[in-house]
N, C-alpha and C positions, 0 to 999 in steps of 0.2 A: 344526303350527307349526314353524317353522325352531328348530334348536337354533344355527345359528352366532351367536354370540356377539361382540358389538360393543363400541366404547369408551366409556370414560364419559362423554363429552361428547355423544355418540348418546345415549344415555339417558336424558340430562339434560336438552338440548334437546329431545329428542323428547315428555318427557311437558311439558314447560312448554308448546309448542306445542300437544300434545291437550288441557290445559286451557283455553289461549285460545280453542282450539275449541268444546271442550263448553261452555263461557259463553257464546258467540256463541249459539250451538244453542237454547241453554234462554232466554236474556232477551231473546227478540223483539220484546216488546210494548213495552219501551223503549229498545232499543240503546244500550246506555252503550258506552262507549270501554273497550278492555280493550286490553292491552299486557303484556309483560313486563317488573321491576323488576328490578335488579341491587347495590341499595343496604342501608344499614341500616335497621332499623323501627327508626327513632323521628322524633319530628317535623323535626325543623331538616335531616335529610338528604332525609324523602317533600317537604320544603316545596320544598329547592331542585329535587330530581329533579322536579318540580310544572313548576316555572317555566320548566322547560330545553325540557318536552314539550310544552308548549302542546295538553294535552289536555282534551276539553270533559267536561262531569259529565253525570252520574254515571260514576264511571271506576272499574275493575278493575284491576289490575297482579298481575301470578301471577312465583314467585319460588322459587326452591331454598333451601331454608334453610339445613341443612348434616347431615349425614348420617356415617356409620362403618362402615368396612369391613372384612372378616374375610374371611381366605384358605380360601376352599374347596381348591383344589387347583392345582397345576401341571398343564398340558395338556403333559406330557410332560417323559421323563426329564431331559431339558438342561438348562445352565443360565440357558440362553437361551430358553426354551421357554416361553411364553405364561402366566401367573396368572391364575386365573381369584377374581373375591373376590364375595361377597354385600356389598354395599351398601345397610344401613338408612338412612334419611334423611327429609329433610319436606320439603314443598313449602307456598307460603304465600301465600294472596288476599287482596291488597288491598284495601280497601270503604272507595271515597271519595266524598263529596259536598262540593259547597260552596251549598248553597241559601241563597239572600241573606235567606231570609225568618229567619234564626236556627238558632242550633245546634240545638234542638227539632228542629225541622222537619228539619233533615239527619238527625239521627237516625230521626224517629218516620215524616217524610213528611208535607206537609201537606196533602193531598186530592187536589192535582192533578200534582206531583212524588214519585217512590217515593225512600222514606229508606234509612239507610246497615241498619237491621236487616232491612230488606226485601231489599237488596242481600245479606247474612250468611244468611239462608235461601236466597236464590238459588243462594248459592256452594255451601253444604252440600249443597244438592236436585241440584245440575248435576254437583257431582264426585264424593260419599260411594259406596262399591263400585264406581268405575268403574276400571275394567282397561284400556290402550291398548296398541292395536298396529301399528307402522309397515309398510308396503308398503314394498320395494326392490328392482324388478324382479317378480321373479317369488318373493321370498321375501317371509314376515310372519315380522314377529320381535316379540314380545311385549318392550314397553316396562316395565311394572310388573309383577313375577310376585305382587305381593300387591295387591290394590283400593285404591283411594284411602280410607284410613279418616278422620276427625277424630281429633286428634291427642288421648286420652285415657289416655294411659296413667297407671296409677294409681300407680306407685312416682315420679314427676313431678311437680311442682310448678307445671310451665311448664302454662299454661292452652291450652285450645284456640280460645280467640277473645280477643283482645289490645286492648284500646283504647291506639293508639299514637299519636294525634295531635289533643287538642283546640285549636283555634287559631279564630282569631275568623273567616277564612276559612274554616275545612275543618273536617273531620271523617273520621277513619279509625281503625277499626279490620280489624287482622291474623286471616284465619280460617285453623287450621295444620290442615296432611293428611298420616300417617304412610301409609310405603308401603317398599318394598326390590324392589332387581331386580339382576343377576347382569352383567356385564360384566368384558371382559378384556384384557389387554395386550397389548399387536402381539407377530404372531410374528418375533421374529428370528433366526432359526434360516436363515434365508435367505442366500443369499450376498451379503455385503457390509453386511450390519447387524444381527450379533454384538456382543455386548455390549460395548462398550472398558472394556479396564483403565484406571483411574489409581491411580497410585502416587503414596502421598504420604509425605515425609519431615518429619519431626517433630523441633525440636531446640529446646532450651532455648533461652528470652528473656532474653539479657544486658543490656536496655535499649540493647545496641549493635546498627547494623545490619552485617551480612556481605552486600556486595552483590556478592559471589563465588558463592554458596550459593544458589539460587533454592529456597522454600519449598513449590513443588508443582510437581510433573515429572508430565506427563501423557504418555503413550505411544500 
């Protein structure tokens, strides 16, 4: 595997795409609609993001949660020289139905349509220990260097399957996946995108303005 190291947004987009993936892959037998979400879990923002999509049910939405970074190292002595940081984080499935026959039935399933916990196994079965890695050219660069786990950790309180939206339409709940992967900051070390200084001056507020004196001087 390639050790070069990519940006966080490589990353980020990368594994939310091999989840849309691995769902397509695994829930053949009903193709629900899966997309990715960029909103909050809770209902009144999944209802409007709902309305905006015009997506049919049963539908998926895969989602970066939010995540924390801790500096491994500089990629050289400079000071403009590349950071590289670990990145812990979560990613998080969406599981929506709106089966007219009743909220039951969007949860449970009623015989002939699969419900929202059938959907919640799907996601755990499709994504739990799954590792991704993107092709770029002629290089694989590993997306996640830790497997997609459910999000258990036990000094936590935050649950790993969220019921976030009972409404007389819908039905959703959040299933979370802990995971970390290593990305780095552009080299600038190159000619012509060296870090720039700003310099900033700092002066007491007299309630008056000095419009002589500009408050930030950039160089």
């Amino acid at each position: 595997m390639s050790i070069v190291r990519r940006g966080f947004s490589f990353h980020v987009g990368g594994i939310e795409d091999s989840m849309v993936k691995a769902l397509k892959d695994y829930c053949t037998d009903y193709k629900p609609d899966i997309g990715t979400y960029g909103g909050e879990l809770d209902a009144k923002n999944l209802r409007e993001a709902l309305s905006q999509l015009e997506s049919r049910f049963p539908l998926f939405l895969v989602s970066y949660g939010e995540g924390k970074n801790v500096l491994r190292s500089p990629l050289g002595p400079e000071i403009d020289a590349p950071r590289e940081y670990k990145h812990d984080c979560s990613f998080t499935v969406i599981c929506c139905h709106d089966n007219a026959r009743g909220e039951q039935a969007r949860r449970r399933g009623d015989g002939r349509e699969i419900g929202v916990w059938d959907m919640i196994e799907d996601a755990l079965t499709a994504l739990s220990r799954k590792r991704f890695v993107a092709t770029v050219g002629d290089e694989k660069i590993v997306l996640n260097q830790e497997p997609l786990n459910p999000a258990s950790d036990p000094e936590s309180r935050a649950p790993d399957i969220e019921y976030i939206a009972h409404l007389p339409e819908l039905t959703a709940y959040a299933v979370h996946f802990d995971t970390w992967f290593i990305w780095a900051t552009p080299d600038r070390r190159e000619d012509g995108t060296s870090v720039q200084e700003i310099e900033i001056e700092i002066f007491p507020s007299s309630g008056r303005t000095n419009h002589d004196r500009p408050g930030v001087v950039i160089e």
